[in-house]
Each structure stands twice: as structure tokens, then as C-alpha cells.
C-alpha positions in Angstrom: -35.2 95.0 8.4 -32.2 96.6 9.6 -28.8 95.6 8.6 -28.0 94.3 12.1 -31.1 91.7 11.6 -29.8 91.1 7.4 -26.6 90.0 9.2 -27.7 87.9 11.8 -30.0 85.9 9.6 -27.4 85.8 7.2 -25.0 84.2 9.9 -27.8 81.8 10.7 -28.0 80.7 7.2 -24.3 80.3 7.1 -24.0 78.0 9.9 -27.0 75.9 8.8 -25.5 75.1 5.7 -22.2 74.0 7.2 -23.8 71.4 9.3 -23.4 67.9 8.7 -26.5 65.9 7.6 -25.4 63.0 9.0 -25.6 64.7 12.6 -29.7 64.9 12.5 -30.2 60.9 11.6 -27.3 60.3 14.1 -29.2 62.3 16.9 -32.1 60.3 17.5 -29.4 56.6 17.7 -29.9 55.2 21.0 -27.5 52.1 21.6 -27.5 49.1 23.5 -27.5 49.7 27.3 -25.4 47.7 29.7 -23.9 48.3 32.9 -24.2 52.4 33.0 -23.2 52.9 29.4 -24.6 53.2 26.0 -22.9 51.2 23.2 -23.5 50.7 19.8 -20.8 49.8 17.0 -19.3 51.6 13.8 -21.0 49.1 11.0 -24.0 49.9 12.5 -24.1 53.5 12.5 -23.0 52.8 8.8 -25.7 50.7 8.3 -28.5 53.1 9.8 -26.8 55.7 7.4 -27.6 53.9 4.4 -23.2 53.9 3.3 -22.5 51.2 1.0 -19.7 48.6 2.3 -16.9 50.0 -0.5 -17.9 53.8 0.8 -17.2 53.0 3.9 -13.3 53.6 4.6 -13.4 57.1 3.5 -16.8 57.8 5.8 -15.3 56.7 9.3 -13.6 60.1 9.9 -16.6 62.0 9.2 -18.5 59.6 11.6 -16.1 60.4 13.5 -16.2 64.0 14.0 -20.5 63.2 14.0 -20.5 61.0 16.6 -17.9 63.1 18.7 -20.5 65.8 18.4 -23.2 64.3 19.7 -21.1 63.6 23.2 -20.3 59.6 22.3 -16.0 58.9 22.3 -14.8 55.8 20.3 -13.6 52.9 21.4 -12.9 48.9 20.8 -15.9 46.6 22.6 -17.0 42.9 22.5 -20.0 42.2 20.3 -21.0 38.9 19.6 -20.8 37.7 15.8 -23.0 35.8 13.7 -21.9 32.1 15.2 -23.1 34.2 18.8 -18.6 34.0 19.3 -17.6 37.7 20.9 -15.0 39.5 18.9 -14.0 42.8 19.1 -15.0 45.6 17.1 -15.4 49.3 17.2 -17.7 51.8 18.2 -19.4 54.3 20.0 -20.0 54.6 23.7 -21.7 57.5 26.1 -23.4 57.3 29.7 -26.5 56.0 29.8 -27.9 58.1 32.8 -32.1 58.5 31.0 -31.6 55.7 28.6 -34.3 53.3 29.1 -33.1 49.2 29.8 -33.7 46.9 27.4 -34.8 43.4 29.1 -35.0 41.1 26.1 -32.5 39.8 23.2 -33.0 41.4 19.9 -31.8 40.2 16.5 -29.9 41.7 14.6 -32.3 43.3 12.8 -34.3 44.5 15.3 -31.8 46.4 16.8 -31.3 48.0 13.3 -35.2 49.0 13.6 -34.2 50.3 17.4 -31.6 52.1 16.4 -32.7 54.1 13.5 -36.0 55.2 16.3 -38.8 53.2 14.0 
């Protein structure tokens, strides 16, 4: 092996160390679809990544910086609570040109199951 090849691999090795592991769950999320766009919010991407509620505050930058990554930008939409009242809350959104439609209503753990791909 030549010491052109030693350093390539050794720059490969590099970079796959630095990357986040959050990044390969958050890869396969797929989101709710709804007029031409892809949503899907913060709490649960949180959930799907197993962070425990009092973990949480110091997680959302790193999200963050995931989510932004994977070509989704933040933002503030209306989601509908557990008494089916909409509220606003935050989370992810990206175009949803390929992304198949869903037709029905899920629950709430359904879409869980969605979003995690299972």
C-alpha cells in the first residue's frame, strides 16, 4: 500500500468517526405530507431517537445541526394535540416532491411506527 493510499484511508477513517450517529436513524424519517411539503415535529424526532424528556433541552441544537443536514429547515407548524385542539409547535419541514401521500388518519402511535420506517 502506498503512502498516498495509507492517507486516503486514513482521512476516510477520520471523517467516519466525526459523523453524527443521530444522522443515519434520522435519514430514513419520512414526515407527514400535506399540500407539497413534508412535516414532522421536534418531540417526535426526540421520540424516534429514544432521548429521555429531561435530555431533551440540551439535544435540540444537535438535532438541529442533524436535521439541517439532511436538507429539512425548522420552523413553527400547527399540530393537533391530544383533545384533537391545534396548537403550535416546532419542527421540521422539506419538499415533498417523491414522498408518497398518506390517505388515512393515523394515531399517534402509528405515526411513531411510520416515522421510525418499521
Amino acid at each position: 500500500m502506498s503512502f498516498m493510499d495509507k492517507l486516503c484511508a486514513a482521512e476516510n477513517e477520520s471523517a467516519m468517526r466525526n459523523i453524527d450517529p443521530w444522522l443515519v436513524t434520522l435519514a430514513g424519517v419520512r414526515g407527514k405530507v400535506g399540500k407539497g411539503v413534508e412535516q414532522i415535529s421536534t418531540q417526535l424526532l426526540m421520540d424516534i431517537l429514544n432521548v429521555a424528556q429531561h435530555e431533551r433541552g440540551k439535544n435540540y441544537r444537535r438535532l438541529s445541526r442533524c436535521m439541517a443536514a439532511l436538507g429539512w429547515t425548522a420552523q413553527r407548524m400547527l399540530a393537533p394535540n391530544r383533545r384533537a385542539y391545534l396548537e403550535q409547535v416546532r419542527g421540521y419541514a422539506r419538499d415533498a416532491r417523491g414522498v408518497r401521500r398518506e390517505q388515512q388518519q393515523q394515531t399517534p402511535d402509528q405515526e411513531l411506527s411510520d416515522a421510525r420506517g418499521q
